[in-house]
C-alpha positions as CSV (number, residue, x, y, z in Angstrom):
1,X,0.0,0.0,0.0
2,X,2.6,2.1,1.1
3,X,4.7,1.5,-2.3
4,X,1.6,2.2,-4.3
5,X,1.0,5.8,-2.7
6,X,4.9,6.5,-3.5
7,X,4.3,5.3,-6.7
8,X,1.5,7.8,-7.1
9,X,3.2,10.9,-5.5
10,X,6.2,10.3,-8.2
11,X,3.9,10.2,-10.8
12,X,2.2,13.3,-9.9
13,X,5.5,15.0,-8.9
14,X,6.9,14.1,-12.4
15,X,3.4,15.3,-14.5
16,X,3.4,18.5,-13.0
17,X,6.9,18.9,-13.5
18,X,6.7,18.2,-17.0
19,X,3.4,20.3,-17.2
20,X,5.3,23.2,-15.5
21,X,8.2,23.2,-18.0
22,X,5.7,23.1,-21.4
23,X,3.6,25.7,-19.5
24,X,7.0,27.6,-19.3
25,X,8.0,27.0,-22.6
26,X,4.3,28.1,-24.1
27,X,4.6,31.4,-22.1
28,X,8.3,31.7,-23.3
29,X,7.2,31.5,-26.7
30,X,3.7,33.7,-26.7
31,X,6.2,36.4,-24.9
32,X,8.7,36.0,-27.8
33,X,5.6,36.2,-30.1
34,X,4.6,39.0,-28.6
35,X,8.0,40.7,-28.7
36,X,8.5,39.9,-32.4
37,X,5.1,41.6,-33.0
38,X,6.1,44.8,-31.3
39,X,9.4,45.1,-32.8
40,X,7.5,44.8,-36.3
41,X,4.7,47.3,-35.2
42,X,7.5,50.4,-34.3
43,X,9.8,49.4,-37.5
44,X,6.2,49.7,-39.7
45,X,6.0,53.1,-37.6
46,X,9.6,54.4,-37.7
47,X,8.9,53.3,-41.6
48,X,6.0,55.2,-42.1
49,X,7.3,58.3,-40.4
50,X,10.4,58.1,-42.6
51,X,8.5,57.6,-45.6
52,X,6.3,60.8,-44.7
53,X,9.4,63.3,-44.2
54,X,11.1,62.1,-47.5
55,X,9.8,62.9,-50.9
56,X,8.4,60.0,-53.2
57,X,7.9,59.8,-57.0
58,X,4.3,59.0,-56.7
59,X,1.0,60.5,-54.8
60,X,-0.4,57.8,-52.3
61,X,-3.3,59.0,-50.5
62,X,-3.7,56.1,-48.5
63,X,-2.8,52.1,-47.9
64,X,-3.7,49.1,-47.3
65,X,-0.8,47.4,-45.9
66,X,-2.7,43.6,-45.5
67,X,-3.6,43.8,-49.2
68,X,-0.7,45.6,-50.9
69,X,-2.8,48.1,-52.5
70,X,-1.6,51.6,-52.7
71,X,-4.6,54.4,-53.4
72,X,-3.2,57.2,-55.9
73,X,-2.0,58.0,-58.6
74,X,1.8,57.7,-60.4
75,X,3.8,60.5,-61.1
76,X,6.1,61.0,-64.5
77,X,9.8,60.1,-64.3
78,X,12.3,62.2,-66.4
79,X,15.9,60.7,-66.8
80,X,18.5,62.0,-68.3
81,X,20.8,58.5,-69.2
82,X,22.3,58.9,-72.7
83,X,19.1,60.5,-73.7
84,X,16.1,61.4,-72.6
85,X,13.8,59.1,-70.6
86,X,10.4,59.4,-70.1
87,X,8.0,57.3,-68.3
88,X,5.5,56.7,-65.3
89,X,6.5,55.9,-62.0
90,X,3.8,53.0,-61.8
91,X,6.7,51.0,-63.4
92,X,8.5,51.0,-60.2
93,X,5.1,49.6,-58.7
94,X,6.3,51.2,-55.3
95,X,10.2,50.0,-55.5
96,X,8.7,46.5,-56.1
97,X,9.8,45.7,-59.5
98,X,12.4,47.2,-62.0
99,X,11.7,49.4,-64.6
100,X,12.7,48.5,-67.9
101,X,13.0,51.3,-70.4
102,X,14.7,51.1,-74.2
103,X,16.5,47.9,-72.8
104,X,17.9,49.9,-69.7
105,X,16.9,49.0,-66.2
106,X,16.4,51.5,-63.5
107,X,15.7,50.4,-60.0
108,X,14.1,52.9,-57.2
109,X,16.2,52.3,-54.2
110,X,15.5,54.7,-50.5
111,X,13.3,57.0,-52.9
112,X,16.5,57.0,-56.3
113,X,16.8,55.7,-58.9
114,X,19.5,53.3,-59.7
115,X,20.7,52.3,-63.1
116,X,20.6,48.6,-62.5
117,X,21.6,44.8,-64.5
118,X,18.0,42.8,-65.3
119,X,18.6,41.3,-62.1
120,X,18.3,44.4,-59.6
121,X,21.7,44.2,-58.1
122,X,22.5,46.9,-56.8
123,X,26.7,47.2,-55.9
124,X,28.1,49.2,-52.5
125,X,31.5,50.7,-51.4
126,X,33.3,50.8,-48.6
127,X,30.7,52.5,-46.6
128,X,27.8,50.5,-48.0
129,X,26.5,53.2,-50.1
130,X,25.4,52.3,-53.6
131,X,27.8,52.4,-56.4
132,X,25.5,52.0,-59.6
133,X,25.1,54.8,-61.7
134,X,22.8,57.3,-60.7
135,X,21.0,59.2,-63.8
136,X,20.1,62.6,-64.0
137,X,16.6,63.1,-62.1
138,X,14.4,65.3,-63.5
139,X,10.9,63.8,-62.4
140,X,8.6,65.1,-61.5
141,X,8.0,64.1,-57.6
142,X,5.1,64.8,-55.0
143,X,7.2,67.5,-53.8
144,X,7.5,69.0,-57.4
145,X,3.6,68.9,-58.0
146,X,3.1,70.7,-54.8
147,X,5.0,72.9,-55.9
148,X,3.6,73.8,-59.2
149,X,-0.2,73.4,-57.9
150,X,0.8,76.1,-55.1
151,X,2.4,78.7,-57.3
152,X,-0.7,78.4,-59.8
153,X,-3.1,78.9,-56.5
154,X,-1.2,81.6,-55.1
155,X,-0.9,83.4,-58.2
156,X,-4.8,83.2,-59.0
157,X,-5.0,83.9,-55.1
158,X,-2.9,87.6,-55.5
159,X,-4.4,88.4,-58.8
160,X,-7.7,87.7,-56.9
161,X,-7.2,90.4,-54.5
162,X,-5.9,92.8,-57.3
163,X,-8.9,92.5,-59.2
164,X,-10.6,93.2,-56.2
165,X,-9.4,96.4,-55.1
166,X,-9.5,97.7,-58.4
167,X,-13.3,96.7,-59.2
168,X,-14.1,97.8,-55.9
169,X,-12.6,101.4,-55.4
170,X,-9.7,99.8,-53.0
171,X,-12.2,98.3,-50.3
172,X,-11.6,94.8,-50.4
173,X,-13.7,91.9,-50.3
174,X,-14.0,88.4,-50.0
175,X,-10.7,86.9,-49.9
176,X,-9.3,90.0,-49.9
177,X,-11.2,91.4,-47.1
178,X,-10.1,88.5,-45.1
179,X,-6.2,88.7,-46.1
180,X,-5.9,92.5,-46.2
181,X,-4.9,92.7,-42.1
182,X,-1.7,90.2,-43.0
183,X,-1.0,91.6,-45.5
184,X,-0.9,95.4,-43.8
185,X,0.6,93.8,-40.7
186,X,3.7,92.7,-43.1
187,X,3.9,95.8,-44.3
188,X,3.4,97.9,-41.2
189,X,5.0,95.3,-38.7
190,X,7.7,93.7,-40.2
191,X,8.9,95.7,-43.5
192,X,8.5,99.1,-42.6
193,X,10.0,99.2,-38.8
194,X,13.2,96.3,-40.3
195,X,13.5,98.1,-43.4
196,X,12.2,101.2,-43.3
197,X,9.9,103.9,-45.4
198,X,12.3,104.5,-48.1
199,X,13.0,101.2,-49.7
200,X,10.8,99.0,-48.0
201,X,8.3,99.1,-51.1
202,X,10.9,97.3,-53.1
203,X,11.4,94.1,-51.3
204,X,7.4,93.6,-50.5
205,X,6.7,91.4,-53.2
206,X,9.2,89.3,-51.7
207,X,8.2,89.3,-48.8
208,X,4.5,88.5,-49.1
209,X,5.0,85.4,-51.4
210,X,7.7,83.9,-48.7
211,X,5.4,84.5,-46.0
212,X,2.1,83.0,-47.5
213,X,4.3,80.2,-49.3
214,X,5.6,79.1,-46.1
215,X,2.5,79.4,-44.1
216,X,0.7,77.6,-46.6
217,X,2.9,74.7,-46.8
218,X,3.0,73.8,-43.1
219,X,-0.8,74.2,-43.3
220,X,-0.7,71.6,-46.0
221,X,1.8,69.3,-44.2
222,X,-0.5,68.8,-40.6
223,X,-2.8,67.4,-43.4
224,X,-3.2,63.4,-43.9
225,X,-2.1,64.0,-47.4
226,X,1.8,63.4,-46.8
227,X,2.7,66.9,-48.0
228,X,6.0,67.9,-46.5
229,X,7.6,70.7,-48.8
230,X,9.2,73.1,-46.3
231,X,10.3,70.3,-43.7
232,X,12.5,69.2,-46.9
233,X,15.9,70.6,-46.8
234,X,16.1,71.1,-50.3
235,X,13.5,74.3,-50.3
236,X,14.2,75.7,-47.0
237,X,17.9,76.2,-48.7
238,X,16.4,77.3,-52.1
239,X,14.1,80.0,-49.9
240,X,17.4,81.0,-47.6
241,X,19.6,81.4,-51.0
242,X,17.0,83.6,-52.6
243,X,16.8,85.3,-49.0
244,X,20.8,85.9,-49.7
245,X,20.9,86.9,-53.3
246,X,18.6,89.6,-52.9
247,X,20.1,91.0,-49.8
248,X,23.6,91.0,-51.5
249,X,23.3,92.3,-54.5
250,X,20.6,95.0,-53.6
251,X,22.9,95.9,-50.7
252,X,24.4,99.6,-50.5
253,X,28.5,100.1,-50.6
254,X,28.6,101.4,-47.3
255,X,26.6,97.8,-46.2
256,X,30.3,96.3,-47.3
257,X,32.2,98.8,-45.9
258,X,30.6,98.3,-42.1
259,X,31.9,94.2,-43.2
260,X,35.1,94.8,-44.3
261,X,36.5,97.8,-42.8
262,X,34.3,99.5,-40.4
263,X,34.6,103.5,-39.4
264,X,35.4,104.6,-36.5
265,X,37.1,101.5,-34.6
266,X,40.7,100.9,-34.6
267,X,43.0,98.9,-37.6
268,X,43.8,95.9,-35.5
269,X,40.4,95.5,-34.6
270,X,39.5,95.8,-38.1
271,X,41.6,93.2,-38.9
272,X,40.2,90.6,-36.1
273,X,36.2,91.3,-37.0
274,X,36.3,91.6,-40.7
275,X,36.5,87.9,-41.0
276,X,33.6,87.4,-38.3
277,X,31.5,90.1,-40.2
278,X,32.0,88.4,-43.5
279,X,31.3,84.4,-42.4
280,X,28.1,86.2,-40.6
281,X,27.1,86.6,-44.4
282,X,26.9,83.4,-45.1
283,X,25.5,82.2,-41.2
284,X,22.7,84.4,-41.6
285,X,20.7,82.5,-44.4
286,X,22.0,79.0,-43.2
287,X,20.3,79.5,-39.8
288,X,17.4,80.5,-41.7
289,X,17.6,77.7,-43.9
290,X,17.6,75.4,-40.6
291,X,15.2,76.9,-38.3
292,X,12.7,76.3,-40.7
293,X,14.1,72.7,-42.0
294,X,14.2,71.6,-38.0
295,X,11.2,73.0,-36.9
296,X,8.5,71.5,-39.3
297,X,10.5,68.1,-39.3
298,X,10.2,67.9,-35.8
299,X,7.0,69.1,-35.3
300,X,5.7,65.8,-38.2
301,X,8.4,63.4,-36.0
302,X,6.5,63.6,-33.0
303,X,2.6,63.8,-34.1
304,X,3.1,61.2,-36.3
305,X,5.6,59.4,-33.1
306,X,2.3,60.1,-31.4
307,X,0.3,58.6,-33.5
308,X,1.7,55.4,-34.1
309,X,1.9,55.3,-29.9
310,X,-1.6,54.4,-30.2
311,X,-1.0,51.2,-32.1
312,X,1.3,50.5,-29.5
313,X,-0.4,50.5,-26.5
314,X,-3.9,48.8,-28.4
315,X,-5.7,49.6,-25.0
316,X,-7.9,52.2,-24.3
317,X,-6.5,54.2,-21.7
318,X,-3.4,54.6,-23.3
319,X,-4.8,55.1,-26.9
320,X,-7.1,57.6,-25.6
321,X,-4.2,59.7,-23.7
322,X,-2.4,59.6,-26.7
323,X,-4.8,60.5,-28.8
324,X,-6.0,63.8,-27.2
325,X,-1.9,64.3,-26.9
326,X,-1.7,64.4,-30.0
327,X,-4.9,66.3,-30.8
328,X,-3.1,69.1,-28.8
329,X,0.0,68.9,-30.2
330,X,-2.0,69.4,-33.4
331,X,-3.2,72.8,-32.0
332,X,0.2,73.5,-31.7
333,X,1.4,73.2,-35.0
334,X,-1.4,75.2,-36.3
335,X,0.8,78.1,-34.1
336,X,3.9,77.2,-35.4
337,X,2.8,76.9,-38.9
338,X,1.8,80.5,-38.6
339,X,5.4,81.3,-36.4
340,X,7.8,80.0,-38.6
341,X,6.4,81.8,-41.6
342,X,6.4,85.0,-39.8
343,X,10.1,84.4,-38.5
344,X,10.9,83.6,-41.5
345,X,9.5,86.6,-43.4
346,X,10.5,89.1,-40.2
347,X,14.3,88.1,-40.4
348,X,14.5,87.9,-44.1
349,X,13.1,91.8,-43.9
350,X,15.8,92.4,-41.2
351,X,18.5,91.1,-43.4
352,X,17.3,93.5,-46.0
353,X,17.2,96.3,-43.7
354,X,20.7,95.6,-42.8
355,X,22.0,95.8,-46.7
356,X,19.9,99.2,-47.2
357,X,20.6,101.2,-44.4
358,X,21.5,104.8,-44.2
359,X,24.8,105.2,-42.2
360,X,25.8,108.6,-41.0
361,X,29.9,108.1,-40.0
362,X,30.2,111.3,-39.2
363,X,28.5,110.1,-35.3
């Protein structure tokens, strides 16, 4: 009796041992399930946030990542590779397949194209960037479209208000009534105070289109359309190299005289600040250039971090924080959408003043 109850208690001793370790084993694995899923959630998200900041050769309005369908429409590519090469991005079918044009094949790698073999391959150097030849890119990309549909809208936009003020004795309405206050406060507020009375009239055409370009664009960019012109570094540089052309050559002689050798203070200091004077010519536009850049690229980075934390936490208290985080963060934006554009426009006019300014050396 007594063997058969030892008998029993081994039995039952060994089952649950071997019960505990698969038990173990199962949880081990569900956890690794569950980690592997995570890691793949944030890597879609990091993915998704990357592919929002950078530019892309066709307009997708939204996916369906379970089916693999895109919802858009493909943009034209223009290469210059031995001749001119024209055809539609839906070729690349998203940087799934190669593109195969008058026997050449092009490959879109990280948003370029690659000139490629029939197989794809695509070569590195040393530091694992690609080495296949890259053609000349003249396509026209989401970035480019944006473009051209903005400058079209803000010119019928201006000629608008022109039309108005002229068929209306100078008492705006509609659109213009509504714009008129910007567009005095530029004038009153920011060109005529940085600039002042006597050549402020010059630069205001200038000044109104960078001011209503850029505010328009970040507008544009807190939309779900994927529209992020001015957090590309590409046009905040073209805006800051316009910003420097005009001031340079519309500046006065005495603007390089107070550079390169300024009255009244001694020849050795001369000597010492003419070289910090001069490389503030050039610092000038490149922290314009990157205030604007860092700004509206931040701003997207966390909304859409903010986002995509609600896929993370897939529970309702957590979504839900997130969400009205992000709703205000949102409200935010709208600010700095309007901030950066009048930064923008306010030191561009300041650098303007600076290249027109009456000095009197005799005080």
């Amino acid at each position: 009796m007594q063997k058969k109850i030892v008998y029993i208690l081994a039995f039952l001793t060994i089952s649950f041992s071997a019960y505990s370790q698969h038990a173990t084993e199962h949880s081990k694995e569900q956890h690794e399930l569950v980690q592997h899923e995570e890691k793949n959630l944030r890597e879609r998200i990091k993915e998704n946030i990357q592919h929002h900041l950078k530019d892309s050769h066709d307009f997708v309005f939204f996916s369906d990542t379970k089916k693999g369908k895109h919802y858009g429409f493909s943009l034209p590519i223009i290469l210059w590779d031995d001749g001119l090469k024209i055809f539609s991005s839906s070729k690349f079918h998203h940087g799934e397949t190669l593109a195969e044009v008058d026997g050449n094949h092009y490959k879109l790698y990280h948003g370029k194209i690659y000139k490629v073999d029939a197989q794809g391959t695509i070569n590195y150097d040393e530091h694992h960037h690609p080495a296949n030849v890259k053609p000349l890119d003249f396509s026209i990309t989401k970035g480019v479209l944006s473009l051209i549909i903005m400058s079209v809208l803000m010119l019928w936009l201006f000629i608008s208000i022109a039309r108005s003020y002229k068929k209306n004795n100078g008492v705006p309405k509609g659109i213009a009534g509504f714009l008129e206050p910007i567009i005095l406060y530029i004038r009153d507020d920011i060109a005529i105070p940085n600039i002042g009375e006597k050549h402020y009239a010059k630069y205001m055409n200038y000044l109104l289109t960078v001011f209503f370009f850029v505010w328009f664009f970040n507008l544009i960019g807190l939309t779900p359309l994927g529209i992020n012109v001015t957090g590309n570094i590409a046009i905040t540089f073209a805006l800051a190299l316009i910003t420097f052309l005009i001031t340079q050559f519309t500046a006065k002689k005495t603007y390089w005289k107070h550079i390169f050798w300024m009255p009244g203070v001694p020849w050795l200091m001369k000597i010492i600040l003419a070289p910090i004077e001069l490389l503030g010519v050039f610092i000038k536009p490149f922290a314009l250039m990157i205030r604007l850049y860092a700004n509206i690229s931040a701003g997207h980075i966390v909304l859409m971090s903010l986002i995509g934390l609600m896929f993370v936490f897939q529970n309702w208290i957590g979504s839900s924080l997130t969400f009205f985080l992000a709703f205000a963060i949102s409200l935010i934006e709208l600010l700095v959408a309007l901030l950066q554009a009048y930064i923008f426009t306010m030191l561009s006019a300041l650098y303007f003043g600076f290249a027109v300014e009456e000095h009197d050396d005799s005080h």
